[in-house]
N, C-alpha and C positions, 0 to 999 in steps of 0.2 A: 303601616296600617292605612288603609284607604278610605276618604272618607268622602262624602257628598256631600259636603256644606259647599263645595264649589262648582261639581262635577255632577250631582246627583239631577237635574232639571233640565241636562243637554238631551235635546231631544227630543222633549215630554211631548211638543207638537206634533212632531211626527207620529210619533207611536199612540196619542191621542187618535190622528186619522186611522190608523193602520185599527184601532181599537173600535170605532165607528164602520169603520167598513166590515171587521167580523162580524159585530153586531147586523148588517146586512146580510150577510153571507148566511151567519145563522138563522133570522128570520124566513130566509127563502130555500133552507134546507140543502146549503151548498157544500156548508162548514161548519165545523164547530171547532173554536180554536181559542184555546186560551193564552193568558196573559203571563206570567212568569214572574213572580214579584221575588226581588231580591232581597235574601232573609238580613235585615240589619239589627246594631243593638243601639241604642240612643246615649250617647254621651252626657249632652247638653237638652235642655228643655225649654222653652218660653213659656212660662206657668200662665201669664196670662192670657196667652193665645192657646194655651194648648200645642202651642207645634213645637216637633225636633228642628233644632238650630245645626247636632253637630250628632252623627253617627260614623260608625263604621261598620264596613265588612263584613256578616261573622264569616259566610266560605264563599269560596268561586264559585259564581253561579252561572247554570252551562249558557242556555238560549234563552231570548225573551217572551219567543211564542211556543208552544206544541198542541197538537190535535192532529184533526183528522178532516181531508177534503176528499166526500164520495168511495170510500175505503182510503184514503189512499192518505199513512200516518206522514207526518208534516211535523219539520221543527226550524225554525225562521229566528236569525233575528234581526233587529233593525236597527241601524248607523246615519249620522248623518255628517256629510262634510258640508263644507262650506270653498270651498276649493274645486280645481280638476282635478287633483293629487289627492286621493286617498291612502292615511297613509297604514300600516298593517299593524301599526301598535294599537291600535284601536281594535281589536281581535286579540283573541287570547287563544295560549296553546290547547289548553284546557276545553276551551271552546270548537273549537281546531280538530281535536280527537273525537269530542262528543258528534258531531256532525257527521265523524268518518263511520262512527259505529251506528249513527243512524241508518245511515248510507248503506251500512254491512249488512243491516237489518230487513233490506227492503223498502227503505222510508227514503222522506223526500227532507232534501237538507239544503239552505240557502239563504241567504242575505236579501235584506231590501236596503238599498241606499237612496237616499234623496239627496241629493246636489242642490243644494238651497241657492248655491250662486246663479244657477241657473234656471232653477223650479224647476228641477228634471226629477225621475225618480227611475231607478235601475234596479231589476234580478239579478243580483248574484247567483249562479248556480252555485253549489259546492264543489265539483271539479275545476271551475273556471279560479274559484279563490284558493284552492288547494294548489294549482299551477302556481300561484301566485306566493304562497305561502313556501313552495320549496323553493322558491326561486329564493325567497329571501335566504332563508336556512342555510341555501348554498352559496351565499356572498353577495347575493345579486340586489337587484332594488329592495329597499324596505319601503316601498310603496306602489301603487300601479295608479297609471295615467286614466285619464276620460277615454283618449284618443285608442286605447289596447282592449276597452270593452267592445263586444258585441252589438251591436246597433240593434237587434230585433229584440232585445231586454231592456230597452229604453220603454218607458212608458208614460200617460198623461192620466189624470184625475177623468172620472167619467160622471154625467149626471148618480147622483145618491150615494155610488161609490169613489170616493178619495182615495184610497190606494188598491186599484182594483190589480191586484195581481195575481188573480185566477187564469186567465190570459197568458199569461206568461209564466205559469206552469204548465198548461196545456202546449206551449210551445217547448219547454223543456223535457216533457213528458214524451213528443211527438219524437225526439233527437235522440233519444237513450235506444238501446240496442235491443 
């Protein structure tokens, strides 16, 4: 059973920005993308605070964003290491499938990671992490290097926008067939 009394808050900055920068995006009629709250049931409670101390799970939940940028349907989620070595446990099978049948659909399917060690922030596309995902399957690394990404999916924060990765769709948009 999996719970977030440890695990539940890794992140929250990141996807805080990512959630600031929609809110941009939406205002200037770029995007509209929402947030993906994963369905929990609360164990434990702090009566006097009011807050959950100790929940779990109830099911797999696929992405943490979906929407739509300019027709164009989107489903994203967002990781962060702290490392050069991302490692691929950190992704789920589940997750894994969902992305491919976006992908089957005509949709656009893909990772944002931030590299905290570095202040970097990077596109995953979904084929590049799907390369990465049979490699493992097939014996190979369970995890992929800084040094194996693409350099033109590296990106920086821009005035208003924090994780502006509109940019880096249109460059993955330009590369498909």
């Amino acid at each position: 059973m999996s719970t977030f009394k440890s695990r539940g808050l890794r992140g929250s900055t990141f996807e805080e920005f990512i959630n600031k920068t929609n809110e941009v995006y939406a205002e200037n009629g770029l995007a509209l993308i929402q947030k993906i709250p994963t369905p929990i049931t609360p164990i434990d409670m702090d009566s006097k605070k009011g807050h959950i101390t100790l929940a779990y799970f109830d099911q797999k939940s696929t992405v943490d964003y979906v929407g739509a940028i300019q027709g164009i349907p989107v489903c994203f989620d967002a990781k962060e290491c702290n490392k050069d070595t991302f490692p691929l446990q950190n992704i789920h099978a589940h997750q894994i499938d969902f992305m491919g049948k976006w992908e089957a659909q005509d949709g656009l399917a893909f990772i944002l990671i931030f590299f905290s060690e570095r202040d970097m922030y990077y596109y995953l596309t979904y084929e590049k992490l799907k390369s990465f995902w049979d490699r493992m399957q097939e014996g190979g690394r369970k995890s992929f290097r800084i040094e194996e990404l693409d350099e033109k999916y590296f990106f920086t924060t821009k005035p208003n926008l924090l994780v502006p990765y509109l940019d880096m769709i249109n460059i993955d948009l330009s590369t498909r067939p």
